[in-house]
N, C-alpha and C positions, 0 to 999 in steps of 0.2 A: 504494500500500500504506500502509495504518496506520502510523505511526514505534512503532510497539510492540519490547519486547524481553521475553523471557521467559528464563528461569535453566532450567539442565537438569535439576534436579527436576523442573517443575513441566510439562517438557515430557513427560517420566515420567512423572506422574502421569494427564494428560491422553492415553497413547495407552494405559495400563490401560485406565482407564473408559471409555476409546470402544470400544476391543476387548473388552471386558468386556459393554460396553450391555445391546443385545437379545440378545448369543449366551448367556447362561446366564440370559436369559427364555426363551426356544422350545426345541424338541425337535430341537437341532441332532444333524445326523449319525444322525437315526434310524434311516435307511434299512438303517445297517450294524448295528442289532439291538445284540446283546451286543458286539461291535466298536468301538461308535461309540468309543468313547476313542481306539484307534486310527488310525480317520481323521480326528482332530483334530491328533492328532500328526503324522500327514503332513501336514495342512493348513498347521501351524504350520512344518514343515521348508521346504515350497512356496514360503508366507507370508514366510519369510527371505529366499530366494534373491527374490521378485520384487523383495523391500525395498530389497535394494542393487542392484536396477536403477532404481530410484527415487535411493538415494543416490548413486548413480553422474550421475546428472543432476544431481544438487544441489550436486555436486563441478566439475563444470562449469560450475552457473550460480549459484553459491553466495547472490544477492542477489536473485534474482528467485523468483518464483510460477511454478506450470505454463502459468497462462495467457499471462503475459509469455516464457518461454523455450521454447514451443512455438514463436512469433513467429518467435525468433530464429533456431529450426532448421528450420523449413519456410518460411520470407516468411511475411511480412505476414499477406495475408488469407486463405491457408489455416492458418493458426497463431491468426487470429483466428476462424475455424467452428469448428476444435478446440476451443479454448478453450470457445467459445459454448456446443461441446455438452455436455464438464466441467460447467459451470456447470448445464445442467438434468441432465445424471445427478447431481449434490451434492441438486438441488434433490427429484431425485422419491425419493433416497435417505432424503435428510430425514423428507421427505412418509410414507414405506414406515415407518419408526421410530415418527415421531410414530401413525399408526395403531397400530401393536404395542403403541404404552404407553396409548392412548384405549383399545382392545380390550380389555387386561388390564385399565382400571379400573374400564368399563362393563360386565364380564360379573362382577366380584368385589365390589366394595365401594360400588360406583355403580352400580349396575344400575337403576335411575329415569333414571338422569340422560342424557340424547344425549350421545352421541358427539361430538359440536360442542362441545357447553358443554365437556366435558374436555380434545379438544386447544386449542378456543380457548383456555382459560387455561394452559396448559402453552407453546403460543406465544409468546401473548401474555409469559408469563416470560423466557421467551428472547429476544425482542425487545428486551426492555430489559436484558439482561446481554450482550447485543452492544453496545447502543448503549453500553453505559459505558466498552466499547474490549477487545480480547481480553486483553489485561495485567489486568484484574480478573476475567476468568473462569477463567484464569489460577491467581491467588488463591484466588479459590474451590474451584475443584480442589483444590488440597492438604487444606483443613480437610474438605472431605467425604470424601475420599482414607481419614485416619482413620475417621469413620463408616462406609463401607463394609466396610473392612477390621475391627473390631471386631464389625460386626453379621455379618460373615460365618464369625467366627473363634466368635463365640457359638453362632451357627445349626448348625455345624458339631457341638459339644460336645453341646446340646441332641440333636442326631440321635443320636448316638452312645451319650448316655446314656438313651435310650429305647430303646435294642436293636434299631431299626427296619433296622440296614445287615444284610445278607446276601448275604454273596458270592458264593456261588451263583449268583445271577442274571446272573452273569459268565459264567460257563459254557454250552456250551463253548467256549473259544475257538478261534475259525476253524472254526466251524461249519459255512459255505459257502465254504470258501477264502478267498482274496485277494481276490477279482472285487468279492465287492460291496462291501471295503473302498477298492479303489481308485476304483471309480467314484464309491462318496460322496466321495471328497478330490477326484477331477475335477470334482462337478456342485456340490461346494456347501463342503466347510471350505478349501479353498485359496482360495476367494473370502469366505468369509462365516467369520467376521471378518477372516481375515488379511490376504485383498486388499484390504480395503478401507484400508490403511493407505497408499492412494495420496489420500487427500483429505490427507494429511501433506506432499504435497508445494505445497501453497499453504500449509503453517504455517510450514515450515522454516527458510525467510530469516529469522523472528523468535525465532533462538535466540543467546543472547549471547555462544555456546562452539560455535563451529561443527565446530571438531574432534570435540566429541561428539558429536556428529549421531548419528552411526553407532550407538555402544556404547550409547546411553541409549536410542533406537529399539527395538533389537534388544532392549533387556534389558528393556522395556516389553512386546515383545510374547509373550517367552520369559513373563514373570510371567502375563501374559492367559493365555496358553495354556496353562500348570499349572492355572491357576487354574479354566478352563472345563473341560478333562481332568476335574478332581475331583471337578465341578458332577455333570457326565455321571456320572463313575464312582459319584457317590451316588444320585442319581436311580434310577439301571437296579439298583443294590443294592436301596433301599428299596421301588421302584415294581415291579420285574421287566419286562422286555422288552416286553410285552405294552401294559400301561398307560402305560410311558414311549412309547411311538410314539403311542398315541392320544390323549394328554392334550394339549390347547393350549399350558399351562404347566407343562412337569414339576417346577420347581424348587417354587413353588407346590405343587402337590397333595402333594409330598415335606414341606414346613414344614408343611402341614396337619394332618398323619399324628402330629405329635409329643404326645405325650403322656407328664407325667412324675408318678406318686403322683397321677392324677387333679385338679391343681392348673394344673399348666404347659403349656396348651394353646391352640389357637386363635390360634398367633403367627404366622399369617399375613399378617395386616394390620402387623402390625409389620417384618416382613420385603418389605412394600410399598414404604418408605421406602428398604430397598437397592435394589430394581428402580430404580425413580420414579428416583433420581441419577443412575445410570447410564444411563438413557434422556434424561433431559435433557441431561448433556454429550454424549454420540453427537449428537445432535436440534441442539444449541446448534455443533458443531462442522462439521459439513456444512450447517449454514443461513449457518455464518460464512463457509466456503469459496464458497461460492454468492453471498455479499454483494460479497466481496473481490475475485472472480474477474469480477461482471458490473463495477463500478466501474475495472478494471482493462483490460476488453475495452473501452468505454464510454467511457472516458476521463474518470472522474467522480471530482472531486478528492475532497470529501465522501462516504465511502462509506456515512454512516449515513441520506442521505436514499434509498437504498436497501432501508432495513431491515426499513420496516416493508410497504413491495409484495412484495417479496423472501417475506415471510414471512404473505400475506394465501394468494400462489400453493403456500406451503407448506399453510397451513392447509386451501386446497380441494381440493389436490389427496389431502388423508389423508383426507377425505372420499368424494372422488368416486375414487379409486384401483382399488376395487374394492367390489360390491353388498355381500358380506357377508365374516365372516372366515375362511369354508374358500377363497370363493377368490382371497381373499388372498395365504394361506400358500402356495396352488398355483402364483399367479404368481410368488412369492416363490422358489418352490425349482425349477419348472421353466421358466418364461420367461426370468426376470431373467437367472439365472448364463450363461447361454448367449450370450444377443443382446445382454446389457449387460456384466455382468461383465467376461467374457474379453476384450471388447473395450478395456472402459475399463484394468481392473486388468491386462494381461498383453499384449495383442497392442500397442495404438497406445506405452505408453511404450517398449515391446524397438525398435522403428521407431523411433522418436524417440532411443534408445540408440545406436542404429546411424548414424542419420545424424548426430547431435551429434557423436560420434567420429570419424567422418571428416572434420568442420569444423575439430574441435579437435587432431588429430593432431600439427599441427606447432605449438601454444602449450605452454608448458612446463605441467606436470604437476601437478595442485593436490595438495598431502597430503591423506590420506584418513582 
């Protein structure tokens, strides 16, 4: 592992914007219509409960990564395939994002330009804010942390004072019962964003307050998930039901729409630059966990002569993932959560819970 340390702000800020990323790009929680806010909020309650079974291992193994303390609770070299296969779920997670932000900028404001040209230098960025050590992207987090938050506190006011919110479109609520609220929290918001806050557990060891592990996590992902909740609840106001399910990018089409005295319009491309951040730390933090993770199975003291292979397999496989963007989105919401998600975010760490516990039963009790 890196000798890096980072401060509990900054680890705060860093699981915002990842839980932040893609999920208030896409048309998360569609499925449940005027609900979808709804199955965020359970996803986010879900997204809790998995987090401290994540914390509960980090309690246990307070200085190691998943890939090193998987080792430790299963032997050697079934703790070494585990690991191995972490490192390609980080890696094809990666890969799924960086398409999400190539797609959103070749169908918008680059539309001449391939897909290639776009993620390659978006990579290629990321490459080298890993190779500088994760303590500087780190850094960087916080100062764009303000930019985000500013541009989204503006975009917000902007909507509002165009008249464009209509609550209505809310209505009514529980329209088809429960059923297809719960099922959107089972096939896709308790995985997408909130599960994924198990690539946190190869950052965790590099917190310099390890006590706070827990509270700064938790209130990281509490903030995400207001924050996306609000996304959704504006979108399906302004767009109505109908065009938020079929839009690619509902937040997009929503900043589109704003018009203020025929002067203040067209801020779409402005409101680009909050996507673009947040898709780079997502992008930047799952290609880091995939760096960290192979040099760690590997045995490879230098983890940055890694960086830039590590991130060729990212770059082809956002490419080659899938022909086009409808089915994309389709493996996205119905392959993935199923055959990868649940597996990676829910089923192997509860296993790994269970057997760690039983190893550690009789060592005294770490504060939590």
């Amino acid at each position: 592992m890196e000798k890096a340390k980072i401060s509990t702000t900054q680890l705060f800020v860093l699981v915002v914007l990842f839980e932040m990323g893609s999920a208030i790009l896409v048309g998360i929680a569609a499925d449940a219509k005027q609900d979808a806010w709804m199955a965020i909020l359970l996803g986010l309650s879900g997204g809790i409960m998995i987090f401290l079974v994540y914390h509960r291992l980090y309690i246990y193994y307070p200085d190691l990564p998943l890939t090193s303390y998987v080792q430790e609770i299963t032997g050697k070299w079934l703790g070494r395939l585990i690991g191995l296969l972490y490192i390609v779920y980080f890696i094809y997670l990666a890969a799924r994002v960086l398409r999400d932000f190539g797609e959103l900028l070749t169908t918008t404001i680059y539309n001449s330009t391939p897909l290639f040209v776009i993620n390659s230098l978006m990579i290629i960025t990321i490459i080298y804010a890993i190779h500088k050590g994760f303590e500087v992207l780190a850094r960087v987090g916080e100062i764009y942390f303000g930019v985000v938050y500013l541009t989204a506190i503006l975009g917000m006011m902007l909507i509002t004072f165009s008249g464009l919110i209509h609550l209505g479109n809310l209505k009514p609520i529980l329209e088809n019962g429960l059923k297809p609220v719960i099922k959107t929290f089972l096939s896709q918001t308790i995985n997408f964003p909130f599960g994924e806050m198990v690539v946190f557990t190869m950052l965790l060891p590099f917190i310099n307050d390890k006590k706070k592990a827990k509270i700064v996590c938790l209130s990281g992902m509490i903030l995400s998930g207001i924050n996306i909740t609000i996304t959704v609840v504006v979108n399906i106001s302004v767009l109505g039901v109908d065009l938020f399910r079929r839009s690619n990018f509902p937040l997009l089409t929503t900043i589109g729409r704003i018009q203020i005295a025929d002067f203040i319009e067209r801020l779409d491309v402005l409101f680009m630059l909050y996507l673009v951040i947040g898709g780079f730390f997502k992008i930047a933090i799952y290609y880091y966990a995939a760096v960290a993770g192979a040099a760690d199975i590997f045995q490879i003291s230098n983890q940055r002569k890694l960086g830039f292979p590590i991130g060729m397999i990212v770059l082809f496989a956002s490419i080659n993932i899938a022909s086009n963007y409808a089915e994309h989105i389709k493996e996205g919401l119905v392959i993935v959560p199923t055959y990868l998600h649940w597996p990676f975010q829910i089923i192997i760490p509860c296993v790994l819970l269970i057997i760690a516990f039983f190893r550690n039963r009789t060592k005294k009790k770490s504060p939590s």
